[in-house]
C-alpha positions in Angstrom: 0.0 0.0 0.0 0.9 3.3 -0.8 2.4 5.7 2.2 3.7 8.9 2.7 7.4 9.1 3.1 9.6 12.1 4.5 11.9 13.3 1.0 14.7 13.7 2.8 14.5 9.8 3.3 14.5 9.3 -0.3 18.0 8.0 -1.7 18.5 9.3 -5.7 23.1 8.0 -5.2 22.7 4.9 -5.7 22.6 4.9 -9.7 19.3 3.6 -9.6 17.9 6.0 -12.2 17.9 4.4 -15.7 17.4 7.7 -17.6 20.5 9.1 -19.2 19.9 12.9 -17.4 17.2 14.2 -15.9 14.9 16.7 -17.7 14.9 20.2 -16.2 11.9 21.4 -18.3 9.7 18.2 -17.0 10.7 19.0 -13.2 9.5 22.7 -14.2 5.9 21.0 -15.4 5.4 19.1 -12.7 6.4 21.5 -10.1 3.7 23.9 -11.5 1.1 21.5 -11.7 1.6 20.3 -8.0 1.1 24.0 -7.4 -2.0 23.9 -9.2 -3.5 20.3 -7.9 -2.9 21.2 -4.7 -4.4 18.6 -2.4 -5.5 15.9 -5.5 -2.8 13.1 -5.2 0.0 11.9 -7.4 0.7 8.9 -8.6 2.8 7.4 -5.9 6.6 7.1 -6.6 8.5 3.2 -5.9 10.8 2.9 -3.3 12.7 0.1 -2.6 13.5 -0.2 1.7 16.5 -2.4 2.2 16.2 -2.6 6.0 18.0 0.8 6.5 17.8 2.9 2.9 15.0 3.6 0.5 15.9 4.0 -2.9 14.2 5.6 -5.6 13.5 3.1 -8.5 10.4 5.7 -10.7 9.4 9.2 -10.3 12.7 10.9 -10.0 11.1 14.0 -11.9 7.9 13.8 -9.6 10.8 13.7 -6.4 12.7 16.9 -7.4 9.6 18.6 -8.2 8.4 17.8 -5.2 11.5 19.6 -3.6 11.6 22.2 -5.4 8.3 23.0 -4.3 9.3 22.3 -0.6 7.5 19.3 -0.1 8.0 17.6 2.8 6.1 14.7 2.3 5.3 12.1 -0.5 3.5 9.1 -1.4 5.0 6.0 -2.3 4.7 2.8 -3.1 7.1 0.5 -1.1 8.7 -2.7 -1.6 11.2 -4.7 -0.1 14.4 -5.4 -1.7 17.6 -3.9 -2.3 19.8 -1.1 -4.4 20.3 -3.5 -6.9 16.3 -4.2 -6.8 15.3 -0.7 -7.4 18.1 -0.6 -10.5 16.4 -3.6 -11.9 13.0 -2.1 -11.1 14.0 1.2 -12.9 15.0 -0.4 -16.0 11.4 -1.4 -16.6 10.1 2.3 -15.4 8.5 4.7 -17.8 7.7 1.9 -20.4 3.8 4.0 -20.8 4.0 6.3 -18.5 5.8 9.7 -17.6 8.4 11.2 -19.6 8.9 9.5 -23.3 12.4 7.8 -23.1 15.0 8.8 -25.5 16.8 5.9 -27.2 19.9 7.1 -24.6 17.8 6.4 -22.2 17.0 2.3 -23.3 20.7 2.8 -23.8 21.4 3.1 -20.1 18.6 1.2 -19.1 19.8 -1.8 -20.9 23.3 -1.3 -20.1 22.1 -1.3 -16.3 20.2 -4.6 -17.1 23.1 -6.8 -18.3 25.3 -5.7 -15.6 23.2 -6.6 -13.2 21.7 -10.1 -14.8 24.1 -10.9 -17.6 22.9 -14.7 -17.2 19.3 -13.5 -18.1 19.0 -14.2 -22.0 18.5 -11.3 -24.1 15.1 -11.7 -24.9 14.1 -11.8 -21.1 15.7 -9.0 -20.6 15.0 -6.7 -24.0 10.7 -7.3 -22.4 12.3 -6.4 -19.1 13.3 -2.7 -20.3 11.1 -2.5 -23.1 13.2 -2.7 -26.3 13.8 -5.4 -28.6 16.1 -8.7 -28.4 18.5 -8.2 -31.2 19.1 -4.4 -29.4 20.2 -6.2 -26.6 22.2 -8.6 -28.2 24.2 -6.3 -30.1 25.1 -4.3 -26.5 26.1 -7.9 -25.0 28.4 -8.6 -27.6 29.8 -5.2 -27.3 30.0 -5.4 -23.3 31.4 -8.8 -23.1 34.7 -7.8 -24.5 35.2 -5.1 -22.1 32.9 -6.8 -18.9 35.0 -8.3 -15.7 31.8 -11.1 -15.6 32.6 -14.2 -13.6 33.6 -16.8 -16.4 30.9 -19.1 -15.5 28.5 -15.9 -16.6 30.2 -15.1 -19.8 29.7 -18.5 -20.8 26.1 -18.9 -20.1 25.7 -15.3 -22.4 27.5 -16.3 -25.3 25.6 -20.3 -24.7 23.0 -18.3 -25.2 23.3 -15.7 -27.8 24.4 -18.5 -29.8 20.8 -20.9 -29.0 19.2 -17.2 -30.1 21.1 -16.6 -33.0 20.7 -20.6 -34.4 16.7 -20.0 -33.8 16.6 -17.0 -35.4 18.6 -18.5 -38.7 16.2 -21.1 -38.5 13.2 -19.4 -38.6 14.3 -17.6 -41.9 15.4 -20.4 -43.4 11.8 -22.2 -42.5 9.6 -19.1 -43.6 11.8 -18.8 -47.1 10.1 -18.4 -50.6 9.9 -21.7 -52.2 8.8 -22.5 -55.6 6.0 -25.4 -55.9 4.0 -25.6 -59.0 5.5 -22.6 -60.7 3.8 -20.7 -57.6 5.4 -18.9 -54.9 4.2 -19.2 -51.2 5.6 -18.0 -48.4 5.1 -20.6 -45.5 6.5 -22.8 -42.8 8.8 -25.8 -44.8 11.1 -27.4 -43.9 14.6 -25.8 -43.8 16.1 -28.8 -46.4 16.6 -26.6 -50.0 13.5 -26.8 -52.3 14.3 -28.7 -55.8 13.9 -26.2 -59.0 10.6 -27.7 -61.6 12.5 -30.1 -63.8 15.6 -30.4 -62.0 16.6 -33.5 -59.7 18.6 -33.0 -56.5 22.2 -35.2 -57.1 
């Protein structure tokens, strides 16, 4: 359930924001329509309590506007978990909601992701952040040569980026044009070559 949380308790230093800046014009929106709805509520940021520390994981603009406003108080929606569970958290963030997120912005978001669960396979985590699998794939391969990952890790990526890559070869190969009849269809064969009318395979 939603509560209302001092902002001064609110921990933005952990790297938990996913966004690649913050937008100064948004925080100047929102801190003028808080002025205006004054008393209607706001959707409630999510904090994540570790035991000692809440940590922002979505509404960073709705935070500072809040501040800037001198707000002492805000609602939020808190969960248990960590730093590392609000990071994973914020990745996902902003998907339909809130500020529209600039492709530097999935950048960072899926950056965040892999360091945090490179032994999640890309397409887990490309409908984690909201982007798609090859985008993912393409940052892994550039990340691994550069990543300190325990070997047991990079292994398990590159295992599967491979699997991905294989099923995606497949699948082209399967839904290729084929000639039957002198007609051309475009269907599920199978992935053996198709003999040409009048020709026999060797």
């Amino acid at each position: 359930m939603p509560r209302q949380l001092l902002v001064e308790s609110i921990r933005i230093d952990g790297e938990t924001q996913s966004r690649e800046r913050i937008n100064e014009e948004t925080v100047t929106e929102y801190a003028e329509a808080m002025k205006v709805a004054t008393g209607k509520p706001w959707p409630a940021l999510t904090v994540y309590f570790d035991g000692t520390e809440y940590w922002l994981a979505d509404g960073f603009h709705r935070l500072l506007a809040a501040l800037r406003n001198g707000r002492k108080n805000v609602t939020a929606d808190v969960k248990q978990g960590s730093r590392a569970d609000a990071a994973w958290a914020s990745c996902a963030a902003n998907q339909s909601h809130g500020l529209r997120r600039t492709n530097s912005d999935k950048l960072k978001a899926v950056k965040i992701a892999l360091n945090l669960h490179p032994e999640k396979t890309d397409r887990v985590l490309a409908q984690h952040c909201g982007v798609s699998h090859p985008f993912v794939g393409e940052l892994r391969r550039q990340l691994v040569t550069v990543t300190n990952w325990p070997r047991h890790l990079l292994v398990s990526a590159r295992r599967e980026a491979l699997c991905e890559a294989k099923e995606r070869r497949s699948s082209a190969r399967a839904y290729a044009f084929v000639r039957i009849g002198g007609r051309e269809r475009n269907g599920r064969y199978p992935v053996s070559t198709p003999t040409r009318p009048g020709r026999a395979r060797a």
